[in-house]
PyMOL CGO cylinders between C-alpha atoms (Angstrom):
from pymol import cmd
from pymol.cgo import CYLINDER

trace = [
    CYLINDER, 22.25, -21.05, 49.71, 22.89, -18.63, 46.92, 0.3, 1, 1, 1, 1, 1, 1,
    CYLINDER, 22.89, -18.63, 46.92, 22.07, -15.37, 46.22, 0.3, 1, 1, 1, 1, 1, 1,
    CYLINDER, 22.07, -15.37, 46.22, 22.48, -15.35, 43.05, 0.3, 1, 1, 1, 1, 1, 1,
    CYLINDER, 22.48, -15.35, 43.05, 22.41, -17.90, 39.81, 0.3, 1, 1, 1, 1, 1, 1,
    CYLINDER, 22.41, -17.90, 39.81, 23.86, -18.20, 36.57, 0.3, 1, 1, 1, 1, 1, 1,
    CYLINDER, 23.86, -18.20, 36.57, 20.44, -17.99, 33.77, 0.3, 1, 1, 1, 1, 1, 1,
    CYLINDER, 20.44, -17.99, 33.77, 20.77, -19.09, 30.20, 0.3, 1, 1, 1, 1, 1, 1,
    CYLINDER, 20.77, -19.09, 30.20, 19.40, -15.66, 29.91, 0.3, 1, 1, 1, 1, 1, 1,
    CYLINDER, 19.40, -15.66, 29.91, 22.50, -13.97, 30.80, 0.3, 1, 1, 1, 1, 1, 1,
    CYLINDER, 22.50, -13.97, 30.80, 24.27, -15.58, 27.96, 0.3, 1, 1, 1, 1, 1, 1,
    CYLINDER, 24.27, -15.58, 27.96, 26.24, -13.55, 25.65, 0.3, 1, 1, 1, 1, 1, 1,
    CYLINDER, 26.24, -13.55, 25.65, 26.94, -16.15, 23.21, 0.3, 1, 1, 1, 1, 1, 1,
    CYLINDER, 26.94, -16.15, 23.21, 30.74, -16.12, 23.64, 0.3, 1, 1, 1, 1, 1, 1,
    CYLINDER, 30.74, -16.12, 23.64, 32.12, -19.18, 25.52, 0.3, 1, 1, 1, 1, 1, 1,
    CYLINDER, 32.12, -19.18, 25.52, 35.12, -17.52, 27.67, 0.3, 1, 1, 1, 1, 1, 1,
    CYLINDER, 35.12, -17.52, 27.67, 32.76, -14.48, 28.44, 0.3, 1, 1, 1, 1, 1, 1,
    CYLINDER, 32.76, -14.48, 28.44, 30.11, -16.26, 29.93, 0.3, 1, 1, 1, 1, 1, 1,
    CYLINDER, 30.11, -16.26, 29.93, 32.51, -18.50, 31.84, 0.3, 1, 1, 1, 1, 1, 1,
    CYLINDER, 32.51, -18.50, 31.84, 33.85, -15.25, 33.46, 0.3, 1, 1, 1, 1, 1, 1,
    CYLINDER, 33.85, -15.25, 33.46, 30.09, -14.53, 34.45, 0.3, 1, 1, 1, 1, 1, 1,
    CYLINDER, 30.09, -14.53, 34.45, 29.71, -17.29, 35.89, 0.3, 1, 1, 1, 1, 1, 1,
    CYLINDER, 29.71, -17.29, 35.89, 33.04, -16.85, 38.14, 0.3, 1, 1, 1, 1, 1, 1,
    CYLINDER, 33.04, -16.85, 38.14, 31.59, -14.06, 39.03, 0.3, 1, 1, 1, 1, 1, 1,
    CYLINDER, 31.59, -14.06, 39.03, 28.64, -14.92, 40.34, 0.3, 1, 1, 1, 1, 1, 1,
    CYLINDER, 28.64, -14.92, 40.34, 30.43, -17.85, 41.93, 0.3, 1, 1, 1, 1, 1, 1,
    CYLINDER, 30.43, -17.85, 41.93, 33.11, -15.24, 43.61, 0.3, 1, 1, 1, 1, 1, 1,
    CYLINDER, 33.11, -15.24, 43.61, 29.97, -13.33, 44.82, 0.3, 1, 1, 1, 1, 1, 1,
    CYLINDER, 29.97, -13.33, 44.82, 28.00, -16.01, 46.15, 0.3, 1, 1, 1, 1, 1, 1,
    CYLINDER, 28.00, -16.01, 46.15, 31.31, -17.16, 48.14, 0.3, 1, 1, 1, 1, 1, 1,
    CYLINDER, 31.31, -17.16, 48.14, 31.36, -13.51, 49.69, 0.3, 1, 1, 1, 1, 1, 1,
    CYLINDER, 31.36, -13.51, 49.69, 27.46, -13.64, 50.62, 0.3, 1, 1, 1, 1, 1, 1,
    CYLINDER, 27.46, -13.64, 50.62, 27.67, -17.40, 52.02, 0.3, 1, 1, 1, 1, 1, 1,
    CYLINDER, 27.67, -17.40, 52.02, 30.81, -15.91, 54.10, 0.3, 1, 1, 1, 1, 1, 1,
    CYLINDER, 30.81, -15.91, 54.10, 28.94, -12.79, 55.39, 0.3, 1, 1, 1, 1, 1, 1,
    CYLINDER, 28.94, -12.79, 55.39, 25.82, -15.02, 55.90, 0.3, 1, 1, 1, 1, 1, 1,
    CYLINDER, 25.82, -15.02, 55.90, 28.19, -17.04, 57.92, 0.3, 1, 1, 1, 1, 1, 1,
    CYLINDER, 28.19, -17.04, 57.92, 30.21, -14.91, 59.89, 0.3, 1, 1, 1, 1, 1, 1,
    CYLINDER, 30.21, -14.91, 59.89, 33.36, -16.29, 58.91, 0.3, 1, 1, 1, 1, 1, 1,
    CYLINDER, 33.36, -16.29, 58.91, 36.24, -14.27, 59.91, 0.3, 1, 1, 1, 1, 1, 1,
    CYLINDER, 36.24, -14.27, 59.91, 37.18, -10.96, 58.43, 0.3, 1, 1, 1, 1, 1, 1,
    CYLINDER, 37.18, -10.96, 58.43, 40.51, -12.29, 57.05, 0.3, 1, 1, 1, 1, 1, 1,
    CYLINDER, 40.51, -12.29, 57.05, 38.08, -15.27, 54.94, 0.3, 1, 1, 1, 1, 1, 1,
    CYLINDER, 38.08, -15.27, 54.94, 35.89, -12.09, 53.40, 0.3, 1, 1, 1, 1, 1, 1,
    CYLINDER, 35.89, -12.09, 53.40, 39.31, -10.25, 52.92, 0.3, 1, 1, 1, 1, 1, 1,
    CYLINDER, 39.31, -10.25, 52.92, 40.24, -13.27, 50.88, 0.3, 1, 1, 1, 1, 1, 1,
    CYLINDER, 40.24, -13.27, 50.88, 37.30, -13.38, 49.05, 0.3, 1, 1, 1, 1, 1, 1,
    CYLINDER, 37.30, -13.38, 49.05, 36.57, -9.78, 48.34, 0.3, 1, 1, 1, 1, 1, 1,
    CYLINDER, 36.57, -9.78, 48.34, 40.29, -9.74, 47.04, 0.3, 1, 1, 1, 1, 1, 1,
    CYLINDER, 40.29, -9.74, 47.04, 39.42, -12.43, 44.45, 0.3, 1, 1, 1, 1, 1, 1,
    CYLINDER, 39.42, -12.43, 44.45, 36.47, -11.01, 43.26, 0.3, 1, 1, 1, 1, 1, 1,
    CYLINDER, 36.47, -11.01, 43.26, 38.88, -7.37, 42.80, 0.3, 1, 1, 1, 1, 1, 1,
    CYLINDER, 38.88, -7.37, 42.80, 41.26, -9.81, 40.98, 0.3, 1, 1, 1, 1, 1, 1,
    CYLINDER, 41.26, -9.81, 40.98, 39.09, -11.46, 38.61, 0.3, 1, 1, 1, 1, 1, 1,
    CYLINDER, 39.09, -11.46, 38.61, 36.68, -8.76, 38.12, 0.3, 1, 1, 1, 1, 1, 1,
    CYLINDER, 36.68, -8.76, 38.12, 39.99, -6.77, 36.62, 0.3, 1, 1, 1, 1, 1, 1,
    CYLINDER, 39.99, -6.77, 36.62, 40.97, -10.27, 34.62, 0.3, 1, 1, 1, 1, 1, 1,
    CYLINDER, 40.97, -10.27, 34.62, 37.46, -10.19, 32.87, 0.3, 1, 1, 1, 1, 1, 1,
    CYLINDER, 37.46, -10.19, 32.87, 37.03, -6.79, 32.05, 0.3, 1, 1, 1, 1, 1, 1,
    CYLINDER, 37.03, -6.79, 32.05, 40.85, -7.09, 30.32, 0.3, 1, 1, 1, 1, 1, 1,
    CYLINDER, 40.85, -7.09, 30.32, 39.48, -10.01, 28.25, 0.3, 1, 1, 1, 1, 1, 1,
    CYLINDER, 39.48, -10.01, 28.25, 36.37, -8.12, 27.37, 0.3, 1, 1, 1, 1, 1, 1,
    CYLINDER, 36.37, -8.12, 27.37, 38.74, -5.06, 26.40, 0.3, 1, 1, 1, 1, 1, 1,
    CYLINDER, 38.74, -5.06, 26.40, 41.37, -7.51, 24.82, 0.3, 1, 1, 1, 1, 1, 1,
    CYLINDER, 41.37, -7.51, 24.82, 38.36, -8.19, 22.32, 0.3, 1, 1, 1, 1, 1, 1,
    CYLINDER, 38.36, -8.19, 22.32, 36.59, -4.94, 21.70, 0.3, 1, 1, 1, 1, 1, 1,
    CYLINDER, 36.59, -4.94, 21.70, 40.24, -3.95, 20.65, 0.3, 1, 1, 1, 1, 1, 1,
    CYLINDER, 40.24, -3.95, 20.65, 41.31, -6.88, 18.35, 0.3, 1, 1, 1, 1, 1, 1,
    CYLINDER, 41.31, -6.88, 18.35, 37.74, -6.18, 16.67, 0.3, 1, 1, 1, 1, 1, 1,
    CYLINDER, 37.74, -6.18, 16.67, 37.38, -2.17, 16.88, 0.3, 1, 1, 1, 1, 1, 1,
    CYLINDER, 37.38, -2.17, 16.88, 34.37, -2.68, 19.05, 0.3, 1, 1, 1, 1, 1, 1,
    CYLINDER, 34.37, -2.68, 19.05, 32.57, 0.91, 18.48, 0.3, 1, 1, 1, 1, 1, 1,
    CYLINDER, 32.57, 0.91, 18.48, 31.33, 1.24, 21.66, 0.3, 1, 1, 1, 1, 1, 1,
    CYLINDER, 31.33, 1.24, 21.66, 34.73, 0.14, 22.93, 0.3, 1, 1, 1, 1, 1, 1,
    CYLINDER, 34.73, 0.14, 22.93, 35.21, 3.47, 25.07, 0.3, 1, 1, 1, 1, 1, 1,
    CYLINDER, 35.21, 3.47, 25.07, 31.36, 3.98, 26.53, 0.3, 1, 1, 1, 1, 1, 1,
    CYLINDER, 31.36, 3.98, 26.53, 32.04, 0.06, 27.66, 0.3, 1, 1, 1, 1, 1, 1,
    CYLINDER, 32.04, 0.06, 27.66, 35.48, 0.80, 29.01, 0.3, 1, 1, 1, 1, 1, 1,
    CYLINDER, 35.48, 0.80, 29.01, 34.27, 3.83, 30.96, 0.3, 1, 1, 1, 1, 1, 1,
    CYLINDER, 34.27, 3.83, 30.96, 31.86, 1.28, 32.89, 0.3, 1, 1, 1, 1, 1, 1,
    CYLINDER, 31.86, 1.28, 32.89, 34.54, -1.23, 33.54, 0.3, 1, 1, 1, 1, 1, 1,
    CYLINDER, 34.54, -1.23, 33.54, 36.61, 1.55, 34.86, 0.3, 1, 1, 1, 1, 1, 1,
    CYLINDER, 36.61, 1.55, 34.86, 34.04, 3.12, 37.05, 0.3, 1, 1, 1, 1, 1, 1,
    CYLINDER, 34.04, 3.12, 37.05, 33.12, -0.16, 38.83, 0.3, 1, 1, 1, 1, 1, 1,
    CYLINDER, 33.12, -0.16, 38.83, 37.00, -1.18, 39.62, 0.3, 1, 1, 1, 1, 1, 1,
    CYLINDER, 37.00, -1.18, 39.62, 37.37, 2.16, 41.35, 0.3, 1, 1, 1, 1, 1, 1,
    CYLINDER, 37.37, 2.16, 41.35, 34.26, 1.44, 43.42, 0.3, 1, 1, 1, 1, 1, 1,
    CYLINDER, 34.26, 1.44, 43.42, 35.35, -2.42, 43.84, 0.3, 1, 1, 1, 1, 1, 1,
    CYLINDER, 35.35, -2.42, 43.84, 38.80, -0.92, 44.64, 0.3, 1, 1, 1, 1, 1, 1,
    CYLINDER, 38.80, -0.92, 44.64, 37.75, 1.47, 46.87, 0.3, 1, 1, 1, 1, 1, 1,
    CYLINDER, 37.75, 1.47, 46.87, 35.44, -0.91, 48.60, 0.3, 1, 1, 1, 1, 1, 1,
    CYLINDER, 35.44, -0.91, 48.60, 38.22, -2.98, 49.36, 0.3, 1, 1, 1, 1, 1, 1,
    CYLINDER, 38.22, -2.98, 49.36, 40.35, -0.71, 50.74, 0.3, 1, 1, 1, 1, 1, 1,
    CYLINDER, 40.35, -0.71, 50.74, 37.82, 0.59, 53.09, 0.3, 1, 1, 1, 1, 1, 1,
    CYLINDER, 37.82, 0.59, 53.09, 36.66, -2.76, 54.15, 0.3, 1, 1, 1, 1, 1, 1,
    CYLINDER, 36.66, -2.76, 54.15, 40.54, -3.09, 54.68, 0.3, 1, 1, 1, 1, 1, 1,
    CYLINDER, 40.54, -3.09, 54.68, 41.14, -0.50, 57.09, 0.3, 1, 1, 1, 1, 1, 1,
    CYLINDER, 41.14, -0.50, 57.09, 37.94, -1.09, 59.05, 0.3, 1, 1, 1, 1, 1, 1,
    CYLINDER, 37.94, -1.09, 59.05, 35.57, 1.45, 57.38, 0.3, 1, 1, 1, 1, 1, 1,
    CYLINDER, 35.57, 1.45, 57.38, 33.10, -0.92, 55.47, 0.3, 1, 1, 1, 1, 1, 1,
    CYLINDER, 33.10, -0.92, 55.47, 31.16, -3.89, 56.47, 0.3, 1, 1, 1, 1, 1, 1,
    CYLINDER, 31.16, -3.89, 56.47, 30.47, -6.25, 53.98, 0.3, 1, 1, 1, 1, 1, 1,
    CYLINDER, 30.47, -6.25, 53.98, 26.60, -6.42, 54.31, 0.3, 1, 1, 1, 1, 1, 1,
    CYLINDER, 26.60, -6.42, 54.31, 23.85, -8.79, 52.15, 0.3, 1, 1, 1, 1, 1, 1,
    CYLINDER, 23.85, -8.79, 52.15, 22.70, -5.39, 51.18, 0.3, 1, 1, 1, 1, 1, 1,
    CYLINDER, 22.70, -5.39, 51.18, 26.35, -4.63, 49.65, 0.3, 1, 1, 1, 1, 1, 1,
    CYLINDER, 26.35, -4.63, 49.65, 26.14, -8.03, 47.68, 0.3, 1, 1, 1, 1, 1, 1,
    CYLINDER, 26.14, -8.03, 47.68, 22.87, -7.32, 46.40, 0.3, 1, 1, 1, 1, 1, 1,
    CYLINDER, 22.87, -7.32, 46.40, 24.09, -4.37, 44.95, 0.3, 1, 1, 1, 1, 1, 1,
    CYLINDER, 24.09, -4.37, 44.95, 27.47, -5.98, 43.13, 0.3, 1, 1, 1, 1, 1, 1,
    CYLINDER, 27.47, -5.98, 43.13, 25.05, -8.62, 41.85, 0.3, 1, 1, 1, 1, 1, 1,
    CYLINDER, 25.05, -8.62, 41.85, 21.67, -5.79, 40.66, 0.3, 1, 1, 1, 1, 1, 1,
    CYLINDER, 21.67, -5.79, 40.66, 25.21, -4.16, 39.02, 0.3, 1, 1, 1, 1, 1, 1,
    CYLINDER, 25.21, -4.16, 39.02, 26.18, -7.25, 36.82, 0.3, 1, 1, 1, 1, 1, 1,
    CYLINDER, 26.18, -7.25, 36.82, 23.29, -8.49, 36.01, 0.3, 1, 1, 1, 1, 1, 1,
    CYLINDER, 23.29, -8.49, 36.01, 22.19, -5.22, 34.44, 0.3, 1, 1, 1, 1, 1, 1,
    CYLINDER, 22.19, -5.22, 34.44, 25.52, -4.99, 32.96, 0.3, 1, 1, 1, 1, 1, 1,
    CYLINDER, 25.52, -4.99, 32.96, 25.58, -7.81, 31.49, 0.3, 1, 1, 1, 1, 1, 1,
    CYLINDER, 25.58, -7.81, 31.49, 22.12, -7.72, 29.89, 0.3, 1, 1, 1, 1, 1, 1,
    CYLINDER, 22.12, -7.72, 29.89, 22.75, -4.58, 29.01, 0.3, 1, 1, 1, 1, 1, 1,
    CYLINDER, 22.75, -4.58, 29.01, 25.84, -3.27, 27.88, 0.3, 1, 1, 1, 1, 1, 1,
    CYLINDER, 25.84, -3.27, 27.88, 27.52, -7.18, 27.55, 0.3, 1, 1, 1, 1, 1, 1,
    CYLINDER, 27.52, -7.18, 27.55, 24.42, -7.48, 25.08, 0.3, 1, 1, 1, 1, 1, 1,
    CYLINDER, 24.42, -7.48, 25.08, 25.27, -5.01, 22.81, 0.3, 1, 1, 1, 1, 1, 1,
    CYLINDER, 25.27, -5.01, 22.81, 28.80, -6.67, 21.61, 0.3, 1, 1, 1, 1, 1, 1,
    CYLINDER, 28.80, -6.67, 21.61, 27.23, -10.03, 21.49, 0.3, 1, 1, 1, 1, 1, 1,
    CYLINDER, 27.23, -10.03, 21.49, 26.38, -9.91, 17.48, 0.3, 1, 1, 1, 1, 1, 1,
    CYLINDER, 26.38, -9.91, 17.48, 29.70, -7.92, 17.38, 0.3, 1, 1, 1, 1, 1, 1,
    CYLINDER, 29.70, -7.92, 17.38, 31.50, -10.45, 18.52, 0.3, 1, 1, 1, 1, 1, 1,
    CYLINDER, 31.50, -10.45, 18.52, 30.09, -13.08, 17.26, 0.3, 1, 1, 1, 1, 1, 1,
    CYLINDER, 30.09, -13.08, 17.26, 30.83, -12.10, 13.47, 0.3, 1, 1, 1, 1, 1, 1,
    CYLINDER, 30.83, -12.10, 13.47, 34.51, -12.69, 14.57, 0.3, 1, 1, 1, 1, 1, 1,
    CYLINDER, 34.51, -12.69, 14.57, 33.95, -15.91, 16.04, 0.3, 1, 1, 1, 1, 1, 1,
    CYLINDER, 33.95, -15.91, 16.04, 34.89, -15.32, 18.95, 0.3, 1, 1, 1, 1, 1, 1,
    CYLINDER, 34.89, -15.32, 18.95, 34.95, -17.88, 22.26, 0.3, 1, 1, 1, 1, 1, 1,
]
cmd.load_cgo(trace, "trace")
């Protein structure tokens, strides 16, 4: 079972963005189906390292593009990206040393914080982007 699912709604109109998205969500339903699980620490390790990995890869992309196009809300969007590695970061090493559990509750959150991201501050460079034809 999932916790989470990919909506048309969530679309931002840009084919390599939303494909990232939907890693994401993918990544994060791996982690919930592993905590709902059990599995081993080292399995959520692996996870939780992937979704650190290609949370970092997406936000570059998205950053890639608000620079090639002099995205004007390029810094306010980059402050958000930057302030949610640090906590995904930070997460990690604390789950890595023993100091955080990787709870449903934990998921929820990562999930509450990309959807709202994305249909919030992902929305705003959609029409941006779009005039550049982006995919």
């Amino acid at each position: 079972m999932a916790l989470f699912e990919w909506k048309d709604s969530f679309s931002v109109g840009i084919g390599s963005i939303d494909e990232d998205h939907k890693g994401l969500i993918n990544i994060i339903n791996e982690l919930f189906d592993a905590v709902s699980h059990g599995v081993a620490k080292e399995h959520i390790s692996s996870d939780l390292a992937k979704l650190v990995d290609y949370t970092k890869t997406h936000f570059k992309r998205e950053e890639i593009f608000f620079e090639k196009t002099n995205y004007p809300l390029l810094e306010e969007h980059k402050l958000q990206h930057d302030v949610f590695i640090k906590k995904i970061n930070n997460l990690q090493k604390d789950f890595e040393k023993g100091n955080q559990t990787i709870s449903v509750e934990l998921l929820k959150f990562l999930t509450d914080w990309l959807v709202n991201h994305i249909l919030s501050s992902d929305r705003k460079y959609k029409e941006h982007f779009q005039r550049y034809r982006l995919t």
